[in-house]
Residue frames as a rotation matrix with the C-alpha (Angstrom) as fourth column:
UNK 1
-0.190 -0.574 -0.797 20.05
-0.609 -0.568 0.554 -35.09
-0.770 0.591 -0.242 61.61
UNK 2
0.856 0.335 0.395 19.04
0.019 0.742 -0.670 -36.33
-0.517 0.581 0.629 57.95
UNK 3
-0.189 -0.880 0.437 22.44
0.190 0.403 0.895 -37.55
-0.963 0.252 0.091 56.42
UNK 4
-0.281 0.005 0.960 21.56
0.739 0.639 0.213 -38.90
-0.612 0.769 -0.183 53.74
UNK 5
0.593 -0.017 0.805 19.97
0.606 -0.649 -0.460 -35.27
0.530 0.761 -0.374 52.46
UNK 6
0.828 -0.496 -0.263 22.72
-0.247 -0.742 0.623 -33.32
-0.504 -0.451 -0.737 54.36
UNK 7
-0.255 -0.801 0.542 25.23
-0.340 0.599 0.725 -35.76
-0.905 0.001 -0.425 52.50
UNK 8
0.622 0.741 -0.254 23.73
-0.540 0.171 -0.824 -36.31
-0.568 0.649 0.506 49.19
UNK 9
0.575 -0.473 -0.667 26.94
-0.666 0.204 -0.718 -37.41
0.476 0.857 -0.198 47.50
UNK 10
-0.406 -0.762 0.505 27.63
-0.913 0.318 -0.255 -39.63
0.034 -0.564 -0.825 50.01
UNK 11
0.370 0.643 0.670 24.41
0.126 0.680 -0.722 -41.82
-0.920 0.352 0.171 49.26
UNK 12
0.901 0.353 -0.251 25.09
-0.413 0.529 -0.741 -41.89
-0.129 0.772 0.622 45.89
UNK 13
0.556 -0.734 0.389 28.91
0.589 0.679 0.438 -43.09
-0.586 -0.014 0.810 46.16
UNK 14
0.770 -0.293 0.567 30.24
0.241 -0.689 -0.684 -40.09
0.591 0.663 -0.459 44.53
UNK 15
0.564 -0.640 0.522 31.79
-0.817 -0.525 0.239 -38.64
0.121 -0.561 -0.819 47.48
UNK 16
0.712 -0.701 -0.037 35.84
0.634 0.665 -0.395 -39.97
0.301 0.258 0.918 47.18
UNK 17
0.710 -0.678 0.189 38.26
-0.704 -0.675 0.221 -37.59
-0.022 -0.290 -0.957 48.95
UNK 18
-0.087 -0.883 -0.462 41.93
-0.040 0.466 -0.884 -37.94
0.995 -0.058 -0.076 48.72
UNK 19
-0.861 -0.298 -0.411 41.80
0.351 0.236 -0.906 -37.09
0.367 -0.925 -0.098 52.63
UNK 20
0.273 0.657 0.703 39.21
-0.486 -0.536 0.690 -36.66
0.830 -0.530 0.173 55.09
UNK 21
-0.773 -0.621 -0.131 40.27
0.145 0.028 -0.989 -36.39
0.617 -0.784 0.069 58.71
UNK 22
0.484 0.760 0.433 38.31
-0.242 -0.360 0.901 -36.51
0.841 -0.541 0.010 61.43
UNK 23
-0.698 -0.714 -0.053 39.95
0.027 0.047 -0.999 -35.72
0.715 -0.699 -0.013 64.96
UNK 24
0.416 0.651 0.635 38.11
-0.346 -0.533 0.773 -35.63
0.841 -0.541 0.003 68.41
UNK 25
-0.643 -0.752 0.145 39.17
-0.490 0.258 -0.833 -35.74
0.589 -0.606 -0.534 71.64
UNK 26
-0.448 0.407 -0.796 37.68
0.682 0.731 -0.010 -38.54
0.577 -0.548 -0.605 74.10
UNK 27
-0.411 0.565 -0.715 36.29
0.578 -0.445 -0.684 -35.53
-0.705 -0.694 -0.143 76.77
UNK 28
-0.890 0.412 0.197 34.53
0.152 -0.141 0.978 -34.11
0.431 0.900 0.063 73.45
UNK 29
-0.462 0.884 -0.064 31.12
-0.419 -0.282 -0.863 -33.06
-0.781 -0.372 0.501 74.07
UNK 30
0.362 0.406 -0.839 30.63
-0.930 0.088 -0.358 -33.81
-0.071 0.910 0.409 70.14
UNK 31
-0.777 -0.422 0.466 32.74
-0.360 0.906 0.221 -37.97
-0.516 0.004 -0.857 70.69
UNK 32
-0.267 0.530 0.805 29.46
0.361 0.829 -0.427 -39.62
-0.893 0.177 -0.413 70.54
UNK 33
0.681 0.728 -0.077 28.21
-0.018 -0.088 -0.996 -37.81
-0.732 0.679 -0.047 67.07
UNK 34
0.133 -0.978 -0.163 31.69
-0.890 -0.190 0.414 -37.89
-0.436 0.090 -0.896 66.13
UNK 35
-0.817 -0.515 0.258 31.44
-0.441 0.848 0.295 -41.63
-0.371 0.127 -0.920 66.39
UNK 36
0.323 0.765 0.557 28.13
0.368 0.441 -0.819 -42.26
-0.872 0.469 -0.139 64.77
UNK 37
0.520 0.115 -0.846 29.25
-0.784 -0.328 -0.527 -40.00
-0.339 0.938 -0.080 61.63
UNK 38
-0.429 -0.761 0.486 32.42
-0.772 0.588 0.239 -42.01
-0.468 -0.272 -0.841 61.58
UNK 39
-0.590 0.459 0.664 30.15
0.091 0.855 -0.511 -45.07
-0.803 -0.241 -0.546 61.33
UNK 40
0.626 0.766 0.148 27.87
0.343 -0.100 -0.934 -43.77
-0.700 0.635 -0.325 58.74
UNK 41
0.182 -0.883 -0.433 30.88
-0.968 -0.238 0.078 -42.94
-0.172 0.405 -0.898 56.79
UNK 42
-0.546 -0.795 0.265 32.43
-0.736 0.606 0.301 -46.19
-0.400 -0.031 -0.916 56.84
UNK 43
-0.226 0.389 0.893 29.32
0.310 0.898 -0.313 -48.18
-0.924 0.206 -0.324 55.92
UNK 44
0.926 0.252 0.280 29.24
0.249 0.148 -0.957 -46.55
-0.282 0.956 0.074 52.73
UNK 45
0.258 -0.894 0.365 32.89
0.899 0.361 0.248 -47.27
-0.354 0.264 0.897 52.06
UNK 46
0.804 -0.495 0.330 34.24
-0.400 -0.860 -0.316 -43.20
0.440 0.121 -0.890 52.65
UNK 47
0.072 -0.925 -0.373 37.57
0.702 0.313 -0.640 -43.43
0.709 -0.216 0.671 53.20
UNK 48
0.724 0.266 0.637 38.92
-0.138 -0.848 0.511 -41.40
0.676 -0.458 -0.577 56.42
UNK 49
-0.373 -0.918 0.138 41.30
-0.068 -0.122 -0.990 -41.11
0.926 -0.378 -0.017 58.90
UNK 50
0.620 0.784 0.031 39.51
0.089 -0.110 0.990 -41.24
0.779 -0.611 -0.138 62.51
UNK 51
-0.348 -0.850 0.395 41.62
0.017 -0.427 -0.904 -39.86
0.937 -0.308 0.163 65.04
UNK 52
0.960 0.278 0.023 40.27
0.080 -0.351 0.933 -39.96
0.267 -0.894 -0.360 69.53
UNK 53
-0.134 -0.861 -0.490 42.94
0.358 0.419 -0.835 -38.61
0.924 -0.287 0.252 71.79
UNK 54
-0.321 -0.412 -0.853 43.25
0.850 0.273 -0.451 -37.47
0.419 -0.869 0.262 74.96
UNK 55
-0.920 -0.383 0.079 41.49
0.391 -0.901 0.189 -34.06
-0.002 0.204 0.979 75.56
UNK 56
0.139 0.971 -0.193 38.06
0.402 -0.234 -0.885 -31.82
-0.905 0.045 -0.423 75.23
UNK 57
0.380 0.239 0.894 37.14
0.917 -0.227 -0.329 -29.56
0.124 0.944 -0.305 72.66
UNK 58
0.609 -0.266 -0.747 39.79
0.275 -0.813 0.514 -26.94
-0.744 -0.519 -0.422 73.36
UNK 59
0.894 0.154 -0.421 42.13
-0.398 -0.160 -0.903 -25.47
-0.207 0.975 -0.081 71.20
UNK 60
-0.191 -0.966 -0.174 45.49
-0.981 0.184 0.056 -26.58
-0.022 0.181 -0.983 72.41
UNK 61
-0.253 -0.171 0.952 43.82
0.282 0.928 0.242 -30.27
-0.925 0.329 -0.187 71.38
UNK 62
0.989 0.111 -0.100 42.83
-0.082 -0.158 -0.984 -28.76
-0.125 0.981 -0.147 67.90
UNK 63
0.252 -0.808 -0.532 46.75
-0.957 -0.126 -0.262 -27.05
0.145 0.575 -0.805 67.40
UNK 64
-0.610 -0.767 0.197 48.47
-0.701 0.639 0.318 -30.46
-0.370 0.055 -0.927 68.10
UNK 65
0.187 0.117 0.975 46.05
0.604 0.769 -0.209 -32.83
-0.774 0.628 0.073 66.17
UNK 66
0.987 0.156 -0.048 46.44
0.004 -0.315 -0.949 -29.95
-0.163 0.936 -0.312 63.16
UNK 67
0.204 -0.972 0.114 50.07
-0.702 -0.063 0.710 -30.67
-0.683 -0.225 -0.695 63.36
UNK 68
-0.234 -0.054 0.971 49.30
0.279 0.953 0.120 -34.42
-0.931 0.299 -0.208 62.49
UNK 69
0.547 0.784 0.293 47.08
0.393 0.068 -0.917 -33.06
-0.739 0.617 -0.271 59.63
UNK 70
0.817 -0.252 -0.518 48.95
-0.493 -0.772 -0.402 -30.56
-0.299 0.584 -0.755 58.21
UNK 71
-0.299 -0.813 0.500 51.78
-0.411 0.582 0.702 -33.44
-0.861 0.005 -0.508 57.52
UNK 72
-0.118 0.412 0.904 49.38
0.677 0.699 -0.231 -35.26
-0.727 0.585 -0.361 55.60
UNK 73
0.894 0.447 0.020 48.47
0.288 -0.541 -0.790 -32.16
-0.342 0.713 -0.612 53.52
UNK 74
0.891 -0.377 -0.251 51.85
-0.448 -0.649 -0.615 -31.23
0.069 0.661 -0.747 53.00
UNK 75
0.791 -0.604 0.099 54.20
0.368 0.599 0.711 -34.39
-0.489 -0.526 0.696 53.11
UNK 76
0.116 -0.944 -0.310 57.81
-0.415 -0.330 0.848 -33.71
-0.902 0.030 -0.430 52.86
UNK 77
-0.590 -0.321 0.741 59.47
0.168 0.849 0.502 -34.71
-0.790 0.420 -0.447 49.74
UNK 78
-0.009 0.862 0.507 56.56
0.975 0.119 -0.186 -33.71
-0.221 0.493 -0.842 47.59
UNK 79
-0.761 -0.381 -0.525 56.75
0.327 -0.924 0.197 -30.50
-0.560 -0.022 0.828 45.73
């Protein structure tokens, strides 16, 4: 995979999200590319959330990490 031109605005330091989440679960098929993006993310100072828990790529581990997310997108208190 070429990042860097799949990701253009990440090479040039543009790319600033309020949030970016990334969730996977540890019996993932996708963990390991999971954890290189992750990595290639972080060395050009993206902010992110990285999330591993317990789980495959199913959906009842999607609904309960989109639980966590959906907090962050819509915190209480905040109108």
């Amino acid at each position: 995979m070429d990042r860097p031109q799949l990701f253009p605005n990440v090479n040039s330091g543009s790319l600033k999200p309020s949030l970016l989440w990334i969730s996977c679960g540890t019996e993932d098929p996708l963990l390991a590319s999971n954890r290189s993006f992750i990595a290639w993310l972080k060395e050009r100072d993206v902010s992110l959330t990285a999330v591993e828990t317990s789980g495959g790529h199913t959906w009842l581990e999607w609904r309960d990490r989109f639980i966590d997310f959906a907090q962050l997108l819509f915190p209480a208190g905040k109108a």
